[in-house]
C-alpha positions in Angstrom: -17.1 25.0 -11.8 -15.9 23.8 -8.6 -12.4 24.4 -7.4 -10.0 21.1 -7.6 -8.2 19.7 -4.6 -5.1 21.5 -6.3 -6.3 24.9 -6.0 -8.1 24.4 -2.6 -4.5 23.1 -1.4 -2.9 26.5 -2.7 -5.4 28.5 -0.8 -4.8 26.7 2.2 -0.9 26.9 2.1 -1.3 30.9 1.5 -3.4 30.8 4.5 -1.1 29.1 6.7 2.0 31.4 5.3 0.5 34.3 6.6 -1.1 32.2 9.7 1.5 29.9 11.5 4.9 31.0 13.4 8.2 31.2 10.1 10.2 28.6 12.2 7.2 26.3 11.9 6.8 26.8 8.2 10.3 26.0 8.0 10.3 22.5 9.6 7.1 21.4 7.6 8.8 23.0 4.2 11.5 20.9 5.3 9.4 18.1 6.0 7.5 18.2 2.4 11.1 18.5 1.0 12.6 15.2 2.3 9.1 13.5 1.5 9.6 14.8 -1.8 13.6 12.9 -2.6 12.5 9.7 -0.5 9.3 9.2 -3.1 7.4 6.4 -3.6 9.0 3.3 -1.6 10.2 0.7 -4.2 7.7 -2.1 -2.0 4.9 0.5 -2.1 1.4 -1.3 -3.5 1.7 -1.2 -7.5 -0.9 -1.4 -10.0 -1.7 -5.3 -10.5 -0.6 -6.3 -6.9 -3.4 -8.5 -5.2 -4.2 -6.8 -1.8 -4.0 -9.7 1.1 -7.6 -9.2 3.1 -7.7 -6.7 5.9 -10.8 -6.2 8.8 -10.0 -2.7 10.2 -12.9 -1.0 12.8 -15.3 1.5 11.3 -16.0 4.7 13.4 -18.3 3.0 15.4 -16.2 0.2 16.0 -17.8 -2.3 13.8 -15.1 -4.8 11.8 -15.2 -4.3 8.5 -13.5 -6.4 5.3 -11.7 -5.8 2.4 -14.4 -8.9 1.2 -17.3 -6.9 1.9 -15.4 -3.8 0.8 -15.5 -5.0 -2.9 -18.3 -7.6 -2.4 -20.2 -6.0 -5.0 -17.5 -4.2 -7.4 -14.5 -2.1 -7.0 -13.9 -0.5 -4.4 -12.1 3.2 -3.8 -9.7 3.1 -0.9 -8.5 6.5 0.5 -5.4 6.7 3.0 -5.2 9.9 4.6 -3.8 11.3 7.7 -6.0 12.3 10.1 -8.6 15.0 10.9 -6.2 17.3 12.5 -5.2 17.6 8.7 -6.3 20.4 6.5 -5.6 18.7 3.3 -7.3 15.5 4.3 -10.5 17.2 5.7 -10.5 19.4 2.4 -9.4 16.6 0.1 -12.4 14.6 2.3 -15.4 16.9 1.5 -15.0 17.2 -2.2 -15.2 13.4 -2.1 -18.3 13.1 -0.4 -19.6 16.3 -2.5 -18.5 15.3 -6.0 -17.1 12.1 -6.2 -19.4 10.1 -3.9 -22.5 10.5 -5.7 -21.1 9.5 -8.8 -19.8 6.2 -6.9 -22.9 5.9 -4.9 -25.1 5.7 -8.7 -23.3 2.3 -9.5 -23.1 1.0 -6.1 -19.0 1.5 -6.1 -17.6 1.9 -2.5 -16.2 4.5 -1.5 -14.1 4.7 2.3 -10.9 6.4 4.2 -8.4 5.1 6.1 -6.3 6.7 9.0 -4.2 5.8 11.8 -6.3 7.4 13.8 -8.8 5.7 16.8 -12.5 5.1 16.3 -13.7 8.1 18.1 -11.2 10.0 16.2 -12.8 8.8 13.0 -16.6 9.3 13.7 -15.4 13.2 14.9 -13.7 13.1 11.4 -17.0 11.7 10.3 -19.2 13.6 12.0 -17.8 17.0 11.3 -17.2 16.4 7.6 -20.7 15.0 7.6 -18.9 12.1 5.6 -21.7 9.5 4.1 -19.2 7.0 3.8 -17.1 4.5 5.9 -14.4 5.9 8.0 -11.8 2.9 9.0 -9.2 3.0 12.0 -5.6 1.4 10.8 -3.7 1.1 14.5 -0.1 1.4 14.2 -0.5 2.3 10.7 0.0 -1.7 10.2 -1.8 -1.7 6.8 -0.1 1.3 5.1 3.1 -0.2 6.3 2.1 -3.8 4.4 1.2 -1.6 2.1 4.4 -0.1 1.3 2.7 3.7 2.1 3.7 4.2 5.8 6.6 7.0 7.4 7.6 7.8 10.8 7.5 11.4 10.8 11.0 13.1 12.0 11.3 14.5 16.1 11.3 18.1 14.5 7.9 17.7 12.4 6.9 16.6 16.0 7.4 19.2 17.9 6.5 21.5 15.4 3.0 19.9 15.6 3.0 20.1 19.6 3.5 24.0 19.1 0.2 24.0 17.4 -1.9 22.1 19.8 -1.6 18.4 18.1 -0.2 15.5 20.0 -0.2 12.7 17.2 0.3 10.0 19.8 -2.9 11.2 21.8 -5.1 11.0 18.3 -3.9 7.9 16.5 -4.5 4.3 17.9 -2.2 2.7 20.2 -0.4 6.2 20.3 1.5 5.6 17.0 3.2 8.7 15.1 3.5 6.6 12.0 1.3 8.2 9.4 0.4 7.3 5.8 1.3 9.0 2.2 -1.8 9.7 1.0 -3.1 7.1 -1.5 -5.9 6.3 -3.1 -6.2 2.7 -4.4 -9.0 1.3 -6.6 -9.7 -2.3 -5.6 -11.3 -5.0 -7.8 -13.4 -7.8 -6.6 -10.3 -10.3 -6.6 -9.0 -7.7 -4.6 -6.5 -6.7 -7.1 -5.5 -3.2 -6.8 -6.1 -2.0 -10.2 -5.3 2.0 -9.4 -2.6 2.9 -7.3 -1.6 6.7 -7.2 0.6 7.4 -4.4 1.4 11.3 -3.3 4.9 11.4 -1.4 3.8 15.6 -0.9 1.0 15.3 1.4 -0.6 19.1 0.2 -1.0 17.2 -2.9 -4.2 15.1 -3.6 -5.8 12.6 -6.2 -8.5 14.7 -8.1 -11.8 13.3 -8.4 -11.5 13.5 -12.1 -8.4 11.4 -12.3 -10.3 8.8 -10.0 -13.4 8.8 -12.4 -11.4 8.1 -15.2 -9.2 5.3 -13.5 -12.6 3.7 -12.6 -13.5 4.9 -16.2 -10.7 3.0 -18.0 -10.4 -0.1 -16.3 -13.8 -1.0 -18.6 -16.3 -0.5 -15.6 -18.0 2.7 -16.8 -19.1 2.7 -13.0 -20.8 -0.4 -13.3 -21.2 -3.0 -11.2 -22.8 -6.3 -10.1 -26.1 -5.2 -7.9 -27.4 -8.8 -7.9 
């Protein structure tokens, strides 16, 4: 049985204990901490909320649509940070190894979302060998309508300029907004009929849980191929 994003999360945070500098650790503990008593936004996107159309550029810099997003069915909606982040490019590859498939048999979409810039994306593509769409969200304006965005704090900053990553350099119009990861499952009146929000951003939404969602909302993974 494969490992679950939980326990691929806890082998890269042992990793990292042993890995990155202690006053490092301490700033991103601290981080995870404050993310932790903020929580979910009280505006965040809820369950039953209709999502207002968005076009956001695909890795290659084609516009896509929330219309054609869920032209034919639901549609699963990943936020995640970025490339430079373990957790997303962990949480990333069991999607496209075991959650994709079982998507791509009913003809549900399936595609992420970061802040960061096109070319960003397709190297986030391209080295996760992801077989679905990667979208660019500048400024982190639709996580923010989305209730999801955070700016993170001057020391999370420099702690991630110690390590080589300058957020403003990957991200689109050199934002350092970011989004909680999310996972959203869409409907064809673009009502957002799964909404599970993680303020920790080590933590992930399983596949299972998103199987089920898709599961008990009455589609059995099926759609309208007409």
């Amino acid at each position: 049985m494969s490992a679950t994003i939980s326990e691929q999360s806890s082998q890269i945070k042992a990793a990292s204990a042993e890995r990155l500098p202690s006053e490092v650790l301490e700033v991103f503990d601290r981080s995870v901490a404050d993310l932790l008593e903020t929580g979910i936004p009280a505006d965040a996107v809820k369950a039953g909320d209709r999502v207002e159309p968005f076009t956001l550029d695909d890795a290659t810099g084609r516009p896509v649509s929330l219309d054609q997003l869920v032209a034919a069915g639901p549609a699963v909606i990943v936020f995640y940070r970025g490339g430079w982040c373990p957790y997303c490019n962990l949480t990333l590859r069991t999607y496209q190894r075991e959650l994709l498939p079982e998507l791509e048999a009913s003809g549900v979409r399936l595609v992420a979302i970061s802040p960061q810039t096109p070319d960003e994306s397709l190297s986030t593509a391209e080295k996760a060998e992801l077989a679905f769409t990667v979208l660019s969200d500048p400024g982190s304006r639709l996580a923010a309508r989305l209730g999801i965005a955070f700016r993170q704090p001057d020391e999370v900053l420099d702690a991630q300029h110690k390590l080589g990553l300058d957020l403003a350099k990957v991200n689109a119009e050199g934002s350092v907004d970011l989004p909680r990861p999310t996972v959203l499952i869409v409907d064809r009146d673009r009502i957002a009929r799964f909404v599970d929000i993680q303020p920790d951003y080590t933590a992930r939404t399983e596949v299972a849980d998103i199987l089920t969602a898709l599961a008990d909302l009455g589609t059995d993974l099926e759609t309208d191929k007409s």
